[in-house]
C-alpha positions as CSV (number, residue, x, y, z in Angstrom):
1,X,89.7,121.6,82.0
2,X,88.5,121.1,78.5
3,X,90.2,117.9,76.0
4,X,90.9,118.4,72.7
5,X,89.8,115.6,71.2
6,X,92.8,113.1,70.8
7,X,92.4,109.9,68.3
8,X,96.1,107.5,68.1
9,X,96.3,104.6,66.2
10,X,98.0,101.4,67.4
11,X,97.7,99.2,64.5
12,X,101.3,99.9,63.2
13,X,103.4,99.7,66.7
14,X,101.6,96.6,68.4
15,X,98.6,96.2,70.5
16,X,97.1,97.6,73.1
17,X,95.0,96.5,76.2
18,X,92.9,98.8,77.8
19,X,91.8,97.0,81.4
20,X,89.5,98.9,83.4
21,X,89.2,97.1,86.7
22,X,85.5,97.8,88.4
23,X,83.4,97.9,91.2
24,X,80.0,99.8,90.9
25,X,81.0,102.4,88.5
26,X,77.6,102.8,86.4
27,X,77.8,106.3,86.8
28,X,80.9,106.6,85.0
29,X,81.6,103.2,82.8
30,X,80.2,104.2,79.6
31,X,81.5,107.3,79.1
32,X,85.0,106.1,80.0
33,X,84.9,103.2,77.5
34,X,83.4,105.4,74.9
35,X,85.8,107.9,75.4
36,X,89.0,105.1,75.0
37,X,87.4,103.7,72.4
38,X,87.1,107.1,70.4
39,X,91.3,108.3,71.7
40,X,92.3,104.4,71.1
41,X,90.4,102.8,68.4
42,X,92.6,100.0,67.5
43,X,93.0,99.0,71.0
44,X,91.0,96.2,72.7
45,X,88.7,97.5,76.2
46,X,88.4,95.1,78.9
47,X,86.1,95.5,81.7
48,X,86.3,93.7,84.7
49,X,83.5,93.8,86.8
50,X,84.6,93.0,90.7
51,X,81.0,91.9,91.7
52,X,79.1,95.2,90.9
53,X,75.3,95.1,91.7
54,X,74.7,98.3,90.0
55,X,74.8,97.0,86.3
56,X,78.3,98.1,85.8
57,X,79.2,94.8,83.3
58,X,76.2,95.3,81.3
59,X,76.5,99.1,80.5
60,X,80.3,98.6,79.4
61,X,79.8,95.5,76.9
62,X,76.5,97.8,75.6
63,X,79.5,100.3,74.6
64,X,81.7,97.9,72.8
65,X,84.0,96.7,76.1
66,X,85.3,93.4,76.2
67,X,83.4,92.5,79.6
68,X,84.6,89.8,82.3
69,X,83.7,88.8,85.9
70,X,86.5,88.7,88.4
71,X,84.6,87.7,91.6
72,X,87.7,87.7,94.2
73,X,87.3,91.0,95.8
74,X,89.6,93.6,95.0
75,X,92.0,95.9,92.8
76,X,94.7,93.6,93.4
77,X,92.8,90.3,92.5
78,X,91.2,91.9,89.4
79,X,94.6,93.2,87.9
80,X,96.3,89.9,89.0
81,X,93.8,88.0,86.8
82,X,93.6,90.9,84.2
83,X,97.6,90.0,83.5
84,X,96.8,86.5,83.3
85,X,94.0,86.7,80.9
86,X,95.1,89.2,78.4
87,X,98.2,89.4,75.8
88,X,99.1,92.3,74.2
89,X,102.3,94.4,73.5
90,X,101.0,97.4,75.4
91,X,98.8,97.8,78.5
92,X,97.3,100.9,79.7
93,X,95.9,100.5,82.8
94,X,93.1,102.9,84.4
95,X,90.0,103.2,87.1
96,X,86.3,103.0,85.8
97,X,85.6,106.1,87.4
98,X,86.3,108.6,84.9
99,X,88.7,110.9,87.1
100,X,91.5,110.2,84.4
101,X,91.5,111.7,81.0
102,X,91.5,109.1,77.9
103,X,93.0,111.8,75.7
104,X,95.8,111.3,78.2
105,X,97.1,107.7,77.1
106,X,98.8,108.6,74.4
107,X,101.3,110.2,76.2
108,X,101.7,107.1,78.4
109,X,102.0,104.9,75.4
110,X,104.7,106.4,74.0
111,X,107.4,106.2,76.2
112,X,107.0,102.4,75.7
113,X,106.7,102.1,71.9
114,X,109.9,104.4,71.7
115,X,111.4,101.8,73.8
116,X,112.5,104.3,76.7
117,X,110.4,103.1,79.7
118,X,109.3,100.1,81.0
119,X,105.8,101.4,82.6
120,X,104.8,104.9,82.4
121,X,102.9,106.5,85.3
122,X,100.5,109.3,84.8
123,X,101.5,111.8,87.3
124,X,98.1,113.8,88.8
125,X,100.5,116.1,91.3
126,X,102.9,117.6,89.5
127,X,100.7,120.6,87.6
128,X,98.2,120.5,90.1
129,X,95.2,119.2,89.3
130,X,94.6,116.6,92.0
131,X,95.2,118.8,94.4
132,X,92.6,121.2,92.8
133,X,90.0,118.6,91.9
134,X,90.3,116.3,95.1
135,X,88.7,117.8,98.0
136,X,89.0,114.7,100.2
137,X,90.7,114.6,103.1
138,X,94.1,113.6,104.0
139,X,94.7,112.0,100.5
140,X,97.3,114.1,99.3
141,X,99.0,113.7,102.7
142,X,98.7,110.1,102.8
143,X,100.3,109.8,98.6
144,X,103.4,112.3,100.2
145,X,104.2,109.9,102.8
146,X,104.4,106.8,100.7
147,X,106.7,108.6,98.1
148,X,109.1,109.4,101.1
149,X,109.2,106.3,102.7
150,X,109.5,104.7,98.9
151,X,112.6,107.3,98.5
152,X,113.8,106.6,101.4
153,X,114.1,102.9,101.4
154,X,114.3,102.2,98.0
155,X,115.9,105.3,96.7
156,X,113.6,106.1,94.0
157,X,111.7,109.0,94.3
158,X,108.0,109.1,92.4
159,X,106.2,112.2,91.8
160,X,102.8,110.8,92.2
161,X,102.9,106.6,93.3
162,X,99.5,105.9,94.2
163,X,97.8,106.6,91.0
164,X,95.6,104.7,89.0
165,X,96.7,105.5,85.4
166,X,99.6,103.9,84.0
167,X,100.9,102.0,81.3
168,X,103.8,98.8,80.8
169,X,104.7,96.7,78.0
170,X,103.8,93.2,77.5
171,X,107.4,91.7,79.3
172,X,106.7,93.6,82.3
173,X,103.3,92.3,82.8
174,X,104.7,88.8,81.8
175,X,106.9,88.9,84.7
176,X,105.1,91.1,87.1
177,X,104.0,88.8,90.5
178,X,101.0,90.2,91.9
179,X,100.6,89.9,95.4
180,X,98.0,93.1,96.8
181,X,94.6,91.9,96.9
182,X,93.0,94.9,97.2
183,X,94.0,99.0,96.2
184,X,97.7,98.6,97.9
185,X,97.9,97.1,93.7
186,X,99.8,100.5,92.6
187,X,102.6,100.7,95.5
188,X,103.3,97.1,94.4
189,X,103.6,97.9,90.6
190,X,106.0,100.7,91.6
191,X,108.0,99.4,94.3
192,X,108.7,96.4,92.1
193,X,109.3,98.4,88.9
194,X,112.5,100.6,91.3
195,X,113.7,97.0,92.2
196,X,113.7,94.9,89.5
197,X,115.7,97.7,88.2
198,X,112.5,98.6,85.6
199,X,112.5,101.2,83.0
200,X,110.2,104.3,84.6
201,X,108.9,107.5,83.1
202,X,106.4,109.6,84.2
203,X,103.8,111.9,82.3
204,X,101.8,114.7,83.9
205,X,98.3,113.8,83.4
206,X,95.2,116.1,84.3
207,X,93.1,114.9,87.3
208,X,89.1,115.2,87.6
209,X,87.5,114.8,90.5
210,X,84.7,111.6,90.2
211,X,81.1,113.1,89.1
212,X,78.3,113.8,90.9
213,X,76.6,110.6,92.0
214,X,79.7,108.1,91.6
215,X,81.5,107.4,95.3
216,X,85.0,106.1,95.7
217,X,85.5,103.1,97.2
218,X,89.1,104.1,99.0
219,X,88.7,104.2,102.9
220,X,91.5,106.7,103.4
221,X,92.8,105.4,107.1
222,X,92.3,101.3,106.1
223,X,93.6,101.3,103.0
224,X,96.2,103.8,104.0
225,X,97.3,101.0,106.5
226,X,97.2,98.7,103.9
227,X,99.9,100.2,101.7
228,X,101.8,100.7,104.2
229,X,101.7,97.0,105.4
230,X,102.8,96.6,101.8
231,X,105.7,99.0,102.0
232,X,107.1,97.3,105.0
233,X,106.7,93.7,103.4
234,X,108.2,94.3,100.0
235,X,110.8,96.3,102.3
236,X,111.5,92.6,104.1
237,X,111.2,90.7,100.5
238,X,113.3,92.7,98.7
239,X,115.6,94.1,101.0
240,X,116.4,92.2,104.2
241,X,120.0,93.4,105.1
242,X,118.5,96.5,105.2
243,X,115.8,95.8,107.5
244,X,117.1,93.0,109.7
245,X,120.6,95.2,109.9
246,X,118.9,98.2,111.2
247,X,116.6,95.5,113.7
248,X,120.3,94.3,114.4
249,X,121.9,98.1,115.6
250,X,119.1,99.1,117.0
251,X,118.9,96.0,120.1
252,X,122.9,96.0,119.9
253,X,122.8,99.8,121.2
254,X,120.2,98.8,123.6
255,X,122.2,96.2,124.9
256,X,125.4,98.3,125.3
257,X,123.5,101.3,127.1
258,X,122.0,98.6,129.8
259,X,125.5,96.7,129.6
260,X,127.9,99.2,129.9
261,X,127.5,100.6,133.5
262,X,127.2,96.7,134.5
263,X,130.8,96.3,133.2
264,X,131.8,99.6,134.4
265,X,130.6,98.2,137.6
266,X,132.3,94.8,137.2
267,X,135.6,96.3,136.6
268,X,135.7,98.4,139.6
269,X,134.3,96.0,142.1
270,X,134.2,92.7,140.7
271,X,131.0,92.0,141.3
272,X,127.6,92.1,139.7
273,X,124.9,93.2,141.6
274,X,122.7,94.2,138.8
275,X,121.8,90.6,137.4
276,X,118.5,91.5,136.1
277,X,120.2,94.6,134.4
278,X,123.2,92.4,133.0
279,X,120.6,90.2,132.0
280,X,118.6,92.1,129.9
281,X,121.9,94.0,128.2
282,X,122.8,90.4,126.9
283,X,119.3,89.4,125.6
284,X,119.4,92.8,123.3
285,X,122.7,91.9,122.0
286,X,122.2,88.4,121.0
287,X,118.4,89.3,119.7
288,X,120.8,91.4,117.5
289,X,122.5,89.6,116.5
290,X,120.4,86.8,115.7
291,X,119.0,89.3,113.5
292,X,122.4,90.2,111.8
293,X,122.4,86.6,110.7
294,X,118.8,86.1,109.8
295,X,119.4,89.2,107.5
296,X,122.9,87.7,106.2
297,X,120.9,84.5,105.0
298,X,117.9,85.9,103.6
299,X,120.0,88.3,101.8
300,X,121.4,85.5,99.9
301,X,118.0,84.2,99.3
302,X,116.5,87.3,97.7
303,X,119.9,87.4,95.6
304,X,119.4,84.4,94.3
305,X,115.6,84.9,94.0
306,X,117.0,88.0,91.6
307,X,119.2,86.1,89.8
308,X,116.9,84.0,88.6
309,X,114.0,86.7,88.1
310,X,116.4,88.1,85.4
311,X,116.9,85.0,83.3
312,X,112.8,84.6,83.6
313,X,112.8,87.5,82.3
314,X,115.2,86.9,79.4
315,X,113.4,84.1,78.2
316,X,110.4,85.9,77.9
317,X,112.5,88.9,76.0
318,X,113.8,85.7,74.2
319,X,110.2,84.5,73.5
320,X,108.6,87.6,72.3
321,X,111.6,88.2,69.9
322,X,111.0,84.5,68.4
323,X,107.3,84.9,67.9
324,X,107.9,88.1,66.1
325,X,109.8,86.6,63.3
């Protein structure tokens, strides 16, 4: 699908970071930072080259990037030191590999300057287009299930979570931990924005498949596992009376359909013949619990932990409205 050409100017509503994080993208890197530089020509590009061997770095600074090295391994590392390296108001985050539009961040951006979102993620699913352009297997299956299991536990529901275009404001990034190391980066981003009770919009974006001679660098069944890992982690940080209550009903109910015919037994004969049996019913209940109270404590933990996320958070609001006057 053609792009009309798109140019929006930043100067008068704060700055903008583009960060392009990068592994091998040669293929695509120039035309991606020539095309953000023409839709965004106030904003500042920064490439981060992940350890390319293909030239990568050298091609984006030739095009006018802002070009670092971020030699930890990864999407997560590169973003994590991406957010410690750069200030701006605005950040517009995207993949080297030219599948997403530039003409596109406009409409990410504003959601922010009008002051009605938090972050803004471009949605590839909802008109179609990834679906159209991405041929590889199991990918839209594997982005369906982590939107359920996110709606599920967290009770947000995304139209497209796992993708690689999306924009947040400079407090956001300020306060935003990053954990991931590697492509499980944009589950964190959005399981964190739904619980830190974040501002979220989303924008249908167009989606292009990657150009002849450029390869992704997603394994579909390892880093699958990997967000998933994630899921279930944040799902113990940020909610463990949840979790451990569930662990808790689960091995009570075990324990009751082993230990009620024992008592049955018991109450009829008076004896116990089934030690083993009573045995076992009584490890399940107590494992339960145990696991009742381990989600009772760490439940006041993480509400703590919240507590003081906010005020952190309100002294950087606090901050950025004192350097502004």
């Amino acid at each position: 699908m053609a792009q009309e050409q798109v140019v929006f100017h930043t100067a008068d509503t704060g700055s903008v970071a583009v960060l392009i994080p990068c592994y091998n993208e040669a293929v695509t890197i120039a035309k991606v930072v020539d095309d953000f530089k023409r839709t965004l020509p106030d904003a500042d590009i920064y490439v981060y080259d992940n350890n390319s061997n293909d030239g990568t770095g050298d091609i984006a600074r030739e095009h006018g990037a802002i070009v670092r090295t971020e030699s930890r391994q990864g999407k997560g590392n590169v973003v994590r030191q991406m957010l410690r390296d750069i200030d701006a108001d605005y950040y517009v985050m995207v993949d080297g590999d030219d599948t997403y539009p530039a003409e596109e961040a406009p409409e990410l951006l504003m959601p922010l300057i009008e002051d009605k979102a938090d972050m803004c993620v471009g949605d590839r699913l909802s008109n179609g287009t990834y679906g159209e352009e991405n041929d590889r297997a199991f990918h839209g299956f594997g982005n369906n299930l982590v939107r359920r299991l996110i709606k599920i536990i967290y009770g947000f529901e995304f139209s497209d979570v796992m993708t690689g275009y999306r924009s947040f404001n400079n407090v956001f990034a300020a306060t935003m931990p990053v954990l991931s190391p590697g492509f499980e980066i944009e589950t964190e981003l959005s399981i964190h924005a739904v619980d830190k009770g974040w501002r979220i919009a989303e924008v249908p974006i167009d989606y292009r498949d990657r150009p002849e001679g450029s390869e992704s660098k997603l394994s579909t069944f390892s880093d699958g596992m990997k967000v998933l890992k994630t899921i279930m982690s944040l799902f113990k940080d940020y909610k463990p009376m949840a979790l451990f209550g569930w662990v808790a009903l689960i091995c009570v109910v075990i324990g009751l359909i082993f230990g009620i015919p024992v008592i049955a037994e018991f109450a009829q004969t008076g004896l116990v013949p089934r030690m083993p049996t009573a045995l076992l019913a009584v490890a399940f209940v107590f494992i339960g619990l145990l696991a009742l109270v381990c989600g009772i404590i760490l439940d006041t933990v993480v509400k703590g932990t919240r507590k003081q996320y906010e005020l952190d958070v309100l002294k950087v609001y606090r901050s950025r409205e004192t350097a502004k006057e």
